[in-house]
C-alpha positions in Angstrom: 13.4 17.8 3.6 13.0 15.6 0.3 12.4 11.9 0.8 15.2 9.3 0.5 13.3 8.7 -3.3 13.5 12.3 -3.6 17.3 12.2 -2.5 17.6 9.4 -5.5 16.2 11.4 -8.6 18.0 14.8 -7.3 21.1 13.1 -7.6 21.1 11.1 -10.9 19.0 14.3 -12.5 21.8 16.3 -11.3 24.6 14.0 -11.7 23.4 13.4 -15.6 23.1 16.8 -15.8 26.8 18.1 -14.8 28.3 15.0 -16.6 26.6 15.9 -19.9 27.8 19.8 -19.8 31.2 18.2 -19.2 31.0 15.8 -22.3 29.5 18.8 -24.2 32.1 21.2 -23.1 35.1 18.7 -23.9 33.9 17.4 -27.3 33.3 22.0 -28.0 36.8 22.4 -26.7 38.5 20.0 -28.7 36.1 20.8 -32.3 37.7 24.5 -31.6 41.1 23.2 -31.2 41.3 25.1 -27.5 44.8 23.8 -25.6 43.8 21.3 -22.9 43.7 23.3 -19.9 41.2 26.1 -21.4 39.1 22.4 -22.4 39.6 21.6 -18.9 38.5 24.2 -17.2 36.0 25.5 -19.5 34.6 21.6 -18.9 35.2 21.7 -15.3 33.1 25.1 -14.6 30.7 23.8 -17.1 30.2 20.7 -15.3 29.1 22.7 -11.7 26.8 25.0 -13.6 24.9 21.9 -15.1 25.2 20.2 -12.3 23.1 23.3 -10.3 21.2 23.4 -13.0 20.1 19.7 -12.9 19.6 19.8 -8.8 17.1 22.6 -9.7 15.3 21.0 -12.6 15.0 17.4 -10.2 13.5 19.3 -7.2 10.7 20.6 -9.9 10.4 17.1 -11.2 10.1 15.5 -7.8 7.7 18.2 -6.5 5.6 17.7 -10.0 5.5 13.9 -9.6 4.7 14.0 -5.5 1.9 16.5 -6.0 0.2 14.3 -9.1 0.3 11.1 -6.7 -1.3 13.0 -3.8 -3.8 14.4 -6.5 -4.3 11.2 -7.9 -4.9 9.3 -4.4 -7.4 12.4 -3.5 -9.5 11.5 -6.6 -9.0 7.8 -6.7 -9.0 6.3 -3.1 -8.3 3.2 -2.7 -11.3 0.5 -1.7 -12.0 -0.7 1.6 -10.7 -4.0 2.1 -14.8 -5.1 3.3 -15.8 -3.6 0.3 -13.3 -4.9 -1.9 -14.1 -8.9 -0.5 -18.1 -8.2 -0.5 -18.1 -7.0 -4.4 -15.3 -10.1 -5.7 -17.3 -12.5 -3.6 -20.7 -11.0 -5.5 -19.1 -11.5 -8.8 -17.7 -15.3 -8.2 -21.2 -16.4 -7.6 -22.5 -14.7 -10.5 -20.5 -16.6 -13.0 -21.7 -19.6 -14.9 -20.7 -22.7 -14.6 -18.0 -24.1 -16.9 -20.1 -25.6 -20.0 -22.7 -23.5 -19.7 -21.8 -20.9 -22.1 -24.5 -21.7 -24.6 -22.3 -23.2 -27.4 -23.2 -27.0 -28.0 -20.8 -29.5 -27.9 -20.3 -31.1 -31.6 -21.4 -35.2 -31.7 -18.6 -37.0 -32.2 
């Protein structure tokens, strides 16, 4: 079972999907000069095709992106928190202290 994010892209992939075949098959309908209920239900059936298709290209998308975070997070874990205070507290006493940055002050 996708996950509520999951849930999210399916349906606006799918929703932009069966509302752009609809557009699509309107604006075709009308440049043929087709009477409005062939536009209509040319659009209509055209709408629940794209709308399939769509469901079907988001459930690739999602599984694409989920398997590249997991991937990602396998090869990139994050630091231990110990770790993470020992190296910042490392670095803050290694700085220099403010004026000492070797440029000399001009005489006034």
């Amino acid at each position: 079972m996708p996950a509520l994010n999951d849930q999210r892209v399916l349906k606006s992939v799918s929703g932009a999907c069966g509302l752009s075949g609809f557009a699509v098959a309107i604006l075709a309908g009308l440049a043929a000069d087709n009477p409005a209920s062939v536009i209509l239900t040319r659009a209509l059936i055209a709408m629940f095709v794209c709308y399939a298709v769509g469901m079907f290209i988001g459930i690739v998308a999602a599984r694409a992106v989920r398997e590249a975070v997991v991937t990602h997070a396998q090869r990139n874990p994050a630091p231990e928190i110990e770790e993470v205070r020992r190296t910042s507290g490392a670095t803050r006493n290694a700085r220099k202290p403010a004026g000492a940055s070797g440029v000399q002050a001009e005489a006034a």
